[in-house]
Steps between C-alpha positions, in 0.01 A plus 500: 500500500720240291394113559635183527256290469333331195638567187669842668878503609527866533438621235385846454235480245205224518274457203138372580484218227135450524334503125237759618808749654804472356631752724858607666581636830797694665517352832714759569188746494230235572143619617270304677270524205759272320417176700823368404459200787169393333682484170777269649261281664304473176853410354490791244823631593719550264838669573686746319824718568407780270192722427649445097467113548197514589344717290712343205268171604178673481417615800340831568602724826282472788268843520602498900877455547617613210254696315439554079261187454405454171156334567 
């Protein structure tokens, strides 16, 4: 489910910018595993229109929502 709330405006794609995850999620597929409300009240949201932007800034898929972690 897209948000609109913290750093989100709709986006598709939010990136978990926590040091220790570094991780993006398609909220277009989210899981409940993802916790994507904990990460925007933790203000770790980081938004992202593409899967490509996001994993051209380092961020590795999420094993749940989209699948082909590489941790």
């Amino acid at each position: 489910m897209r948000r609109y709330k913290g750093n989100m405006n709709g986006e598709r794609y939010l990136a978990n910018a926590s040091p220790s995850k570094r991780e993006v999620h398609d909220l277009d597929n989210e899981k409940s595993q993802c916790q994507i409300d904990e990460i925007i009240r933790a203000g770790h949201d980081r938004p992202f229109n593409t899967l490509k932007e996001a994993r051209d800034a380092g961020y590795d898929n999420c094993a749940w929502c989209i699948g082909n972690s590489t941790r």
